[in-house]
C-alpha positions as CSV (number, residue, x, y, z in Angstrom):
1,X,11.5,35.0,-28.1
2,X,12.9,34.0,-24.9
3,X,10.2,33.7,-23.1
4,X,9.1,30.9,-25.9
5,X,12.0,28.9,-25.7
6,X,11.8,28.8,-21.9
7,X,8.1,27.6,-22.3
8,X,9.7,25.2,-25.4
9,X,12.6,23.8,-22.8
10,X,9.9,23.4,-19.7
11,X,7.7,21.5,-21.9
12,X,10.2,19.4,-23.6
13,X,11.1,18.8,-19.7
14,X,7.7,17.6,-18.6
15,X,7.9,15.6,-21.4
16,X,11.1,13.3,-20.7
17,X,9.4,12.9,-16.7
18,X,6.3,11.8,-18.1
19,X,8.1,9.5,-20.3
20,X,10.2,8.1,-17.8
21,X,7.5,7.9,-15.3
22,X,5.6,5.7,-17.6
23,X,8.9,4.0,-18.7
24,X,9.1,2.7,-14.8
25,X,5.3,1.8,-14.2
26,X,5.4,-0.1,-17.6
27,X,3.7,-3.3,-16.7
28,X,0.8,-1.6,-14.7
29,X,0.2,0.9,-17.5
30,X,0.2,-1.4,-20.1
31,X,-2.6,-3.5,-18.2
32,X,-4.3,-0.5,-17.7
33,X,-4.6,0.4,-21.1
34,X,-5.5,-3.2,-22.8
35,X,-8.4,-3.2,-19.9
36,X,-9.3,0.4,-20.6
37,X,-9.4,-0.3,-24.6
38,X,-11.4,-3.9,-23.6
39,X,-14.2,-1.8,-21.6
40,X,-14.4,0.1,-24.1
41,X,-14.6,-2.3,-26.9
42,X,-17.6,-4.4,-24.8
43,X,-19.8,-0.5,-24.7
44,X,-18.4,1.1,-21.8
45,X,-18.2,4.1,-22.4
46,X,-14.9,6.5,-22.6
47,X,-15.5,7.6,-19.1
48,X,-16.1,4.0,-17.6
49,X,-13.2,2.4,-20.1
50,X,-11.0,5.1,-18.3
51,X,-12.4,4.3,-14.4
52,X,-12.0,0.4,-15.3
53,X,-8.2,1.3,-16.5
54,X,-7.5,3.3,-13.6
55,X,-8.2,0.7,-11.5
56,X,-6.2,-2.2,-13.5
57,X,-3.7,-0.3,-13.3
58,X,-3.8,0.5,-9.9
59,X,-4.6,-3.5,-8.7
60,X,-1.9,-4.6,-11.0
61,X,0.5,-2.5,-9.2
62,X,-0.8,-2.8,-5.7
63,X,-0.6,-6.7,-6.7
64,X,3.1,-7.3,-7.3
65,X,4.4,-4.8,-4.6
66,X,1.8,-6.8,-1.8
67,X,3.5,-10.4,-3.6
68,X,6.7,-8.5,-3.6
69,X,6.3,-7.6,0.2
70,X,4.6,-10.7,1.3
71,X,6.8,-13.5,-0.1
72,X,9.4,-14.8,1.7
73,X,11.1,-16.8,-1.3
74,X,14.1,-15.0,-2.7
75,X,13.2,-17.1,-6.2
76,X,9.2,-16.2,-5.6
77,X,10.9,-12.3,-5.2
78,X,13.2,-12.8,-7.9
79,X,10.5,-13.5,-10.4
80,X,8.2,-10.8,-8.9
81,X,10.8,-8.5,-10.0
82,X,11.5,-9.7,-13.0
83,X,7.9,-9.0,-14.4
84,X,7.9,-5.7,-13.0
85,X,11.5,-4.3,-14.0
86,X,11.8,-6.3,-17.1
87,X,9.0,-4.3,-19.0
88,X,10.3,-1.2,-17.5
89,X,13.5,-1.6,-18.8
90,X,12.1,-2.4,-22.0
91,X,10.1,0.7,-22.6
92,X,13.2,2.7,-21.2
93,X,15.5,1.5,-24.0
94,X,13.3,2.2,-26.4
95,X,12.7,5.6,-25.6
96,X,16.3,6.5,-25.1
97,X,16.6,4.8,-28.9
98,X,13.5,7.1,-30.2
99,X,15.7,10.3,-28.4
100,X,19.2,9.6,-29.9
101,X,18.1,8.4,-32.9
102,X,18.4,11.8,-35.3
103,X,20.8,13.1,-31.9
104,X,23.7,9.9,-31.5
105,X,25.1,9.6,-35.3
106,X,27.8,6.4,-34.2
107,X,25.1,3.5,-33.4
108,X,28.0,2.1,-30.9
109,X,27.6,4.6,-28.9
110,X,23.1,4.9,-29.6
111,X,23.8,1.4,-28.1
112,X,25.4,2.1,-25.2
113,X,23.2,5.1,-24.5
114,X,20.2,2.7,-25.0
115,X,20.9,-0.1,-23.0
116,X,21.9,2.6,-20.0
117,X,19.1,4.3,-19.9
118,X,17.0,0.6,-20.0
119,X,19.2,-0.3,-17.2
120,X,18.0,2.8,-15.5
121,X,14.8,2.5,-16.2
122,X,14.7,-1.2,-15.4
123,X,16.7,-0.4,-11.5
124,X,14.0,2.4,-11.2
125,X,11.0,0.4,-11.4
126,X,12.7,-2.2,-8.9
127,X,13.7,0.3,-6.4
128,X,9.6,1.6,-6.7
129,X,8.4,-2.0,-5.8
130,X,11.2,-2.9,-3.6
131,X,10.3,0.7,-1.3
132,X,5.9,0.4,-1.4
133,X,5.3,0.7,1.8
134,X,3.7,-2.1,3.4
135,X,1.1,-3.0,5.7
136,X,3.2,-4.8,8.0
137,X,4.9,-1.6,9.6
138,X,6.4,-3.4,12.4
């Protein structure tokens, strides 16, 4: 019996890193996925809709943190930012809500929980793009 909640408890671990994980890449998943499900829609196949969302996701990513790195504008960076962490924070909220939903009983404090762990995830994602390593190691 031990031995099966350990597993239970390791599993409902992986879990909460995978969801956060995808909680701070939120924008380039998300553009991975709609072209994944496009390429698959036009007859790719499930392998090539998976290849063709791979690397959506990838460019999308490698995109803003290049703009992020490259532009010199604090309003240009602002907004590069901003559509990064803004999605993240998004999906973070809403997974702390799915979590304390049965767990929180005062919806104050479900709230409060919420909107900290958007903020968290939100900070998270910025803190990714802001420390992509760039070409110009100088």
């Amino acid at each position: 019996m031990i031995p099966l909640l350990m597993i239970a408890v390791s599993l409902i671990g992986a879990t909460c890193v995978a969801a956060y994980a995808l909680a701070t890449y939120a924008l380039p998943v998300m553009v991975a996925i709609a072209a994944a499900r496009f390429a698959y829609a036009t007859g790719a196949g499930l392998i090539g809709a998976g290849f063709v969302g791979l690397l959506a996701g990838a460019a999308s990513f490698g995109l803003l943190a290049y703009l992020f790195a490259k532009l010199r504008s604090p309003i240009l960076r602002l907004a590069v930012a901003l559509v990064f962490a803004i999605p993240a924070a998004v999906a973070g909220y809403a997974i702390v809500h799915s979590v304390t939903r049965e767990a929180v009983p005062s919806e104050l404090w479900r709230q409060v929980f919420c909107i900290a762990g958007g903020a968290c995830a939100g900070l998270s994602a910025l803190s990714r793009l802001a420390n992509f390593p760039s070409s110009d190691a100088n």
